[in-house]
Every structure is written in C-alpha cells, then in structure tokens.
C-alpha positions as CSV (number, residue, x, y, z in Angstrom):
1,X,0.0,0.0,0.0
2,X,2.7,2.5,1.2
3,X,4.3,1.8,-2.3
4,X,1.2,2.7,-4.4
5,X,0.7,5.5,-2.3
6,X,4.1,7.0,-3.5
7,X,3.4,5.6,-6.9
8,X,0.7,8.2,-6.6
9,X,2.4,10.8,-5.2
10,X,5.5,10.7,-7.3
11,X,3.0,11.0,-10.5
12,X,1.3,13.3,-9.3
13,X,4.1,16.1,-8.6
14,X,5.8,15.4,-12.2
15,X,2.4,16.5,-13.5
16,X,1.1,12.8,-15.1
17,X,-2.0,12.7,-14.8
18,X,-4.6,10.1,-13.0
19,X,-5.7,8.7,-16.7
20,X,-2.2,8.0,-17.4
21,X,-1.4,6.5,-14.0
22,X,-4.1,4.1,-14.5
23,X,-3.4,3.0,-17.7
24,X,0.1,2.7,-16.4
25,X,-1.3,0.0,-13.3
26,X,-3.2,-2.0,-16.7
27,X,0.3,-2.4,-17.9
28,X,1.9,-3.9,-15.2
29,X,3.5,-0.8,-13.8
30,X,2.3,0.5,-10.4
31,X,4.9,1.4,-7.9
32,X,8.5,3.4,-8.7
33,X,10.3,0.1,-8.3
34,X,8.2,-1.1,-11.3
35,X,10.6,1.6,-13.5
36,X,13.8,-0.7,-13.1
37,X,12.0,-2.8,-15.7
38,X,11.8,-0.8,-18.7
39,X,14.4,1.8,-20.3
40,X,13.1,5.2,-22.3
41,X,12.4,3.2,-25.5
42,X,10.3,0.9,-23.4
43,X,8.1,3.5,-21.8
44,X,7.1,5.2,-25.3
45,X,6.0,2.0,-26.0
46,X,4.3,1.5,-23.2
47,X,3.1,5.2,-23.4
48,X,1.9,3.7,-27.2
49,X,0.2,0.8,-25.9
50,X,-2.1,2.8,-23.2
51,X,-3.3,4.9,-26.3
52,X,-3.6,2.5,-28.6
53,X,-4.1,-1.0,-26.6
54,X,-6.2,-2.8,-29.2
55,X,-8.7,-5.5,-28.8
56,X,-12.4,-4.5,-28.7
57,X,-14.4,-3.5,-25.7
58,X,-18.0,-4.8,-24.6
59,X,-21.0,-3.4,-26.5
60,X,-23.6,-0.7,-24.7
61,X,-27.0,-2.9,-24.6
62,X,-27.3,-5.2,-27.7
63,X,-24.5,-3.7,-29.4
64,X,-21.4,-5.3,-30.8
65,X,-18.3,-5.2,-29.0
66,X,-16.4,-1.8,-29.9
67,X,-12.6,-0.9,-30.8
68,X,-10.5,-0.3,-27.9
69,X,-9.7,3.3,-27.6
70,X,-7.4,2.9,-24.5
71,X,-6.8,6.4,-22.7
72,X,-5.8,9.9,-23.9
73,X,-2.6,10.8,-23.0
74,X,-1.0,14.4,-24.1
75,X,2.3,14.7,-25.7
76,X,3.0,16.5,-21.9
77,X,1.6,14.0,-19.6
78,X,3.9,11.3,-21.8
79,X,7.0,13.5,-21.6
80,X,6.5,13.8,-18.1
81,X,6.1,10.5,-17.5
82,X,9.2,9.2,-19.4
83,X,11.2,11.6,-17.1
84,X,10.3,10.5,-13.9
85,X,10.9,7.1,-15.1
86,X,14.2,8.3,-15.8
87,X,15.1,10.2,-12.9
88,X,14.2,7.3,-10.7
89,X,15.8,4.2,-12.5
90,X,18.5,6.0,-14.1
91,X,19.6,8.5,-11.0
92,X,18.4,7.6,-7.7
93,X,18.1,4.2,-7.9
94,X,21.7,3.9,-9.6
95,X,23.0,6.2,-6.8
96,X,21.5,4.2,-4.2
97,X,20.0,7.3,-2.1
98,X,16.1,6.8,-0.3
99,X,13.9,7.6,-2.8
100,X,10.8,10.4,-1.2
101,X,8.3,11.1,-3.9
102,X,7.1,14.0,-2.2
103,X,10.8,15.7,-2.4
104,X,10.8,15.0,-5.9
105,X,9.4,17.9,-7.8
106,X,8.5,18.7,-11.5
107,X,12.1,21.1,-12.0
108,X,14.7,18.8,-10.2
109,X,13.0,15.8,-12.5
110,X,13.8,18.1,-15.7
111,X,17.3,19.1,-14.4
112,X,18.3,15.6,-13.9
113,X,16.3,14.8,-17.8
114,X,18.3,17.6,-19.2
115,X,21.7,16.1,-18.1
116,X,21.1,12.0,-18.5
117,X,18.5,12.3,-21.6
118,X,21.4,11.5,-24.3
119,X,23.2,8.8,-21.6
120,X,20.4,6.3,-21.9
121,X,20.4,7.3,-25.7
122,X,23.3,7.7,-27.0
123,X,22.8,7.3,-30.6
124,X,21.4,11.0,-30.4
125,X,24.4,12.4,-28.8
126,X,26.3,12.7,-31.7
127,X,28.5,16.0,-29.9
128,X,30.3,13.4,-27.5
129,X,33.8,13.9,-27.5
130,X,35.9,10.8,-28.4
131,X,38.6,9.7,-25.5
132,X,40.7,7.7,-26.4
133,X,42.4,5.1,-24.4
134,X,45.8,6.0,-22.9
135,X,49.2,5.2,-24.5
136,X,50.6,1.9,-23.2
137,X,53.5,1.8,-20.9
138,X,56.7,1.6,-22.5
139,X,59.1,2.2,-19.4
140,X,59.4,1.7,-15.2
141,X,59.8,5.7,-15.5
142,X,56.2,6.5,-16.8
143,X,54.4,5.2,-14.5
144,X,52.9,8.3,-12.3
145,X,52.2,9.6,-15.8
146,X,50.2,6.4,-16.9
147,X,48.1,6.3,-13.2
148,X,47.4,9.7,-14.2
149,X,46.2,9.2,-17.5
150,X,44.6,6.4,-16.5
151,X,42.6,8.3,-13.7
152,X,41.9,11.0,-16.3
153,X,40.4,8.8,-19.4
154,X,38.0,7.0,-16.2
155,X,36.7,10.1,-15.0
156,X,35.7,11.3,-18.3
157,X,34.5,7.9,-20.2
158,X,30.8,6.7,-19.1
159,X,29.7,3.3,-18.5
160,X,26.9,1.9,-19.5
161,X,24.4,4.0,-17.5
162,X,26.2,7.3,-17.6
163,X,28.6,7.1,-14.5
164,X,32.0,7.6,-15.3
165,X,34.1,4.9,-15.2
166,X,36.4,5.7,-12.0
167,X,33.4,4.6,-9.9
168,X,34.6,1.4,-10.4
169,X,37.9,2.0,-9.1
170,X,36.8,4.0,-6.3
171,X,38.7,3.5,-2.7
172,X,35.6,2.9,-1.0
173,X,32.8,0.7,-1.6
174,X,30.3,1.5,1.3
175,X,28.2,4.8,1.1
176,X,29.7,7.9,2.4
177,X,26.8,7.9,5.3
178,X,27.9,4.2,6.4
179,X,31.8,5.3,6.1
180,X,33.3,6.0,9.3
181,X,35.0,9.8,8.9
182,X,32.9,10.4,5.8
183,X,29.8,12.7,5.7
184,X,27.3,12.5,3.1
185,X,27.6,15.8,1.1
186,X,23.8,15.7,-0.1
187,X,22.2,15.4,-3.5
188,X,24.5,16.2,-6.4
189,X,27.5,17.1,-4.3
190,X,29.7,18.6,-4.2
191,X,28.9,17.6,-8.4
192,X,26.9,15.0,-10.2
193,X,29.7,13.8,-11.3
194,X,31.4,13.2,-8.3
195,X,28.3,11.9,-6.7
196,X,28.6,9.3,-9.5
197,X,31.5,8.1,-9.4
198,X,31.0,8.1,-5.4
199,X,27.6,6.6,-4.7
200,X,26.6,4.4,-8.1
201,X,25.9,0.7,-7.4
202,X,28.3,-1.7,-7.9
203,X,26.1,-4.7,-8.8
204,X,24.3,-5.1,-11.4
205,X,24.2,-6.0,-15.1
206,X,26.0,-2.4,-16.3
207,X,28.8,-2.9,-13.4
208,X,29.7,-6.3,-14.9
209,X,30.1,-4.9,-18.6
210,X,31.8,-1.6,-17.0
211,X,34.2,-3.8,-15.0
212,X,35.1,-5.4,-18.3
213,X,35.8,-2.2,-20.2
214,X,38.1,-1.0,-17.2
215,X,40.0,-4.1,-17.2
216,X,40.3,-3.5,-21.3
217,X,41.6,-0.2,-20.7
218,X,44.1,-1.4,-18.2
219,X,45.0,-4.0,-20.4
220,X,45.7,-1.9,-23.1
221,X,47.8,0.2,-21.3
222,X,50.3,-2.4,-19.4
223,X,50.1,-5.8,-21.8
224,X,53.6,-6.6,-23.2
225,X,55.4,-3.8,-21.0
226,X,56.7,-3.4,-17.8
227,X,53.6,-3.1,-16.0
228,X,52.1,-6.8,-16.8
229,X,53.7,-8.7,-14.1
C-alpha cells in the first residue's frame, strides 16, 4: 500500500495525470520500483500501448463489441512521464539514495532529464567527444604519468548508464553515510559527477560490462610492457 501510495504521489508532482497513472497500473506498472524494468524506448512503448491497446471493448446494450480506444494521453503527460521514469531508474536508484516522492518535484526531475536524456540514448548524442584510451606503458619511469592518464580517461568515459568509469575504481565501496569519517555531502554534491563516481551501485548488469571495459583499458595500457607482471 505505502508503495502505491508514492506511486501516486511521485506522478502526481511530475504532472502525469490520474488517466495515465491508470493506464500505467493496466500495464503492469504501479509502484517506482516497477521503473527498473523498462528503459526510455520501453516506456514510449508503453506510453503507445495505453493509447492504442487494441482488442475491442463490450458493446452498450445489444451492441457489438467496440474498438479499444485505450486512454488519452498528451504529448506532456507522456513527456513527463518518461522523465520521472528516468530520474528514478536511471539517478536515484543507480545512486542508491532513499527515494521520497514528495521531495521529488517537476524542475529537479527536468534538471536531472536535461543532463542523462542522451546517456540512456546515446545514438542521439552525436556532440560526445571521443577519449581515447591512454598510451601503453613503455618504461618503469612513466608510471605516475600512466596512473594519471589512466585516472583521467575513467573520470571522463561513461559506463553503461552514464557514471563515469572511476566509480569502479573508487577507494571505497560502502556509502559515504555508512563510512566512518565520511559525511554525506547531499544530493549532487559537491557535483553530479562526483556523486557518480561516489555513490553508483556496484552490482548489477551495467557494473559487470563496465568492470570489463576497465580491465580492457588497463589491459591496453600495461600488456607486453613493464607493468604486466
């Protein structure tokens, strides 16, 4: 109950309205956890599938079953929809901070839209800047130089679901709140991409294939010089 109830709130202060949020429980999706499920291209789907379901409904009196007109739902109410979708499975769920629908409001949804729209599609981000790996280690001598360029290309290539890739190498696995001598700095502190690379899960399908493209990386760099033993 508690979770439909913030189902309910959460909708209701990103500005999706009580049509869609039905239509949304007739598709199998009725609490924020429900999110985790799908990706963007998945929820216009399912945004496509409350409007036009298919199938025919019963007939008024002795009439003949009628077309299935499912809901109306405004380009708005859909856009709004798809980012709160976003900003819970793709921010605060991957950041592992409570989630309280009634903090959440209609501008910090759209901030957190505006930044991690492109991450979740990247074929539409065709501005990103190309890193390329660092240059492999030919000598003993280069090695604070390598680290460095190492550290450099991590904090500026994304993972799978946006995070740069130093979160995986992070010092410190447990949260900043469960760290002894740490504080938690609050949301999007003292950057997002610090929080990031500080606070983002490391379970999950996207950490496996991110582990693997850190371990390529490293590869790259020390295979076949003096850093491989």
């Amino acid at each position: 109950m508690a979770a439909a109830a913030q189902f309910t709130v959460y909708l209701t202060n990103c500005n999706v309205n009580n049509a869609v949020r039905q239509g949304l429980i007739e598709q199998g999706i009725d609490t924020c956890d429900s999110f985790l499920g799908y990706n963007d291209g998945d929820m216009k789907v399912v945004c496509r599938r409350m409007i036009q379901p298919g199938g025919t409904m019963p007939g008024r009196g002795a009439a003949a079953g009628r077309a299935n007109r499912g809901i109306s739902a405004s380009f708005v109410a859909e856009q709004n929809l798809r980012k709160a979708s976003c900003f819970f499975r793709n921010y605060m769920h991957r950041i592992q901070r409570p989630f309280v629908a009634a903090a959440a409001t209609v501008a910090l949804v759209q901030d957190v839209w505006a930044d991690r729209f492109d991450l979740e599609n990247p074929d539409r981000d065709v501005e990103r800047e190309v890193i390329r790996d660092p240059a492999p280690m030919v000598k003993v001598d280069d090695i604070k130089k390598t680290l460095e360029d190492i550290d450099n290309v991590l904090n500026k290539r994304k993972g799978l679901g946006g995070s740069p890739l130093a979160y995986i190498t992070r010092d410190t696995l447990t949260l900043p709140e469960q760290t002894p001598g740490e504080i938690d700095l609050g949301f999007s502190q003292p950057s997002r991409e610090a929080e990031l690379i500080r606070r983002t899960r490391d379970d999950g399908p996207a950490y496996r294939q991110d582990n693997i493209a850190v371990w390529a990386i490293i590869r790259h760099v020390a295979h076949g010089g003096p850093a491989w033993a």
